[in-house]
N, C-alpha and C positions, 0 to 999 in steps of 0.2 A: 105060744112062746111065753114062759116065764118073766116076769119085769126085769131081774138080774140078768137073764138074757136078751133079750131089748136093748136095754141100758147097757151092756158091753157092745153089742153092734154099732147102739148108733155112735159110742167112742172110737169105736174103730170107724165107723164112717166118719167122724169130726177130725180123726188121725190122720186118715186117707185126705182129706181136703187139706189139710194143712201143708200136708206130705207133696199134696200137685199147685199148692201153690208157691212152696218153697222150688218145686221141680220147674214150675213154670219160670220163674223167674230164671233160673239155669238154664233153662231152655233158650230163654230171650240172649242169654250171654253166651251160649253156645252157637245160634243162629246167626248173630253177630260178628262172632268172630271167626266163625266160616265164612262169610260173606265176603270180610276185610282177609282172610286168607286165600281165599278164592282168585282172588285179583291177582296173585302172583303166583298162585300153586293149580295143579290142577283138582278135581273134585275129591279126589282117593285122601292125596296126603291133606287135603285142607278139614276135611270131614275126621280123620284119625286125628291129626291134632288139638282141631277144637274141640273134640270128643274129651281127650286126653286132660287137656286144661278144667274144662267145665265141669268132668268127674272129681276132680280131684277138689275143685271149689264146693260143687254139689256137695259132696260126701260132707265136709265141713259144715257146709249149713244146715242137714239133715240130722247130723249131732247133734250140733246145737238147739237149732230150731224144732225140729218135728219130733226128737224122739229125746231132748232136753240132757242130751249127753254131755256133761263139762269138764274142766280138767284136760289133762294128758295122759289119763287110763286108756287103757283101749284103741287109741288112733290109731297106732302102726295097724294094727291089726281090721280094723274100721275100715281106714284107707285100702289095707291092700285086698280087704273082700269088696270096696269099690270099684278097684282098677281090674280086680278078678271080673265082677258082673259088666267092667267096660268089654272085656272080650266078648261077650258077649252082646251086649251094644252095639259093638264095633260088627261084628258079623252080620248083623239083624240091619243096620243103615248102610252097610257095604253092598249087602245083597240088594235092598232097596232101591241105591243107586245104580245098582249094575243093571236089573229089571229095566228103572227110567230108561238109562240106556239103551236097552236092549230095544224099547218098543216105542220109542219116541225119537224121533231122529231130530237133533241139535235141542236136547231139553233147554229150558230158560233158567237162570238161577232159581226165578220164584218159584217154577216146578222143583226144582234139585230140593229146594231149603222146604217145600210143604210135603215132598214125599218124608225128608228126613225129620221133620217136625212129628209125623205122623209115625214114623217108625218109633222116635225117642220115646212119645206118650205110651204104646204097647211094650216098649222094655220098662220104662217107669215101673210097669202096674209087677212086674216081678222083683225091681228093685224093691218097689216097697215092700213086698211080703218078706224078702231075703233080709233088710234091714229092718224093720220090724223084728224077727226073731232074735237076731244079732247083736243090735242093739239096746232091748232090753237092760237094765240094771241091775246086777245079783240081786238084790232086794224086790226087784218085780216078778222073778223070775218064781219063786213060791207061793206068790201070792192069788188071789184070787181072778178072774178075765175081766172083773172092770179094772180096777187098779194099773194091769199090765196093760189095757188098750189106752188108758190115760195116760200112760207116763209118757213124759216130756212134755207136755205139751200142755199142762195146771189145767185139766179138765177133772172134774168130778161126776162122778153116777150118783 
């Protein structure tokens, strides 16, 4: 492997980290507030909800944070290819919980909330690639693979 190719991976792996630990912390706000929806809803609509909310925060911080997007260019558009890949979220911790159900007779919250922890991490890893491309800046989008796997995020090769 080439050092320019190296040095573009391991940005995309220093991306990728940034990316799960902005996601993680969504994650924690999304587990949460299933938890506290939980208590009055049952698993279905408490899971779609807090899905709902926490994408919508995610996406904001992913901007921001992991891929260094600022301004009000692009959000509608940001946002609704987040709430797009929530369909898919949404399907991928639906079926999750429907399985627990399926094969676990009375699951426990802390079963319900580690299948769907475990679900979110596996759709994460396609959010990232889908917002990675997405959210690139006209200006990254010509340029050479390290630059693009840095941006947002003040990493250099």
């Amino acid at each position: 492997m080439t050092t320019s190719r190296a040095a573009r991976w391991r940005a995309i792996f220093r991306q990728l980290v940034v990316f799960a630990c902005v996601g993680g912390a969504f994650n924690v706000f999304y587990g949460l507030l299933y938890v506290v929806l939980r208590t009055e809803l049952s698993a279905q609509p408490a899971n779609a909800i807090a899905l709902v909310v926490s994408t919508i925060a995610g996406t904001w911080g992913h901007r921001r944070i992991t891929f260094g997007v600022r301004g009000p260019e692009r959000t509608v558009t940001h946002q609704a290819l987040g709430l797009a890949l929530l369909g898919f979220s949404l399907a991928v911790t639906a079926g999750s919980l429907w399985l627990l159900e399926a094969t676990v007779d009375a699951p426990s919250r802390t079963q319900e909330v580690a299948v769907l922890v475990a679900a979110n991490l596996g759709t994460g890893l396609v959010r990232f690639a889908v917002f990675r491309v997405a959210m690139r800046r006209p200006r990254d989008r010509g340029s050479d693979g390290a630059s693009e796997a840095t941006a947002g995020i003040g990493l250099t090769t």
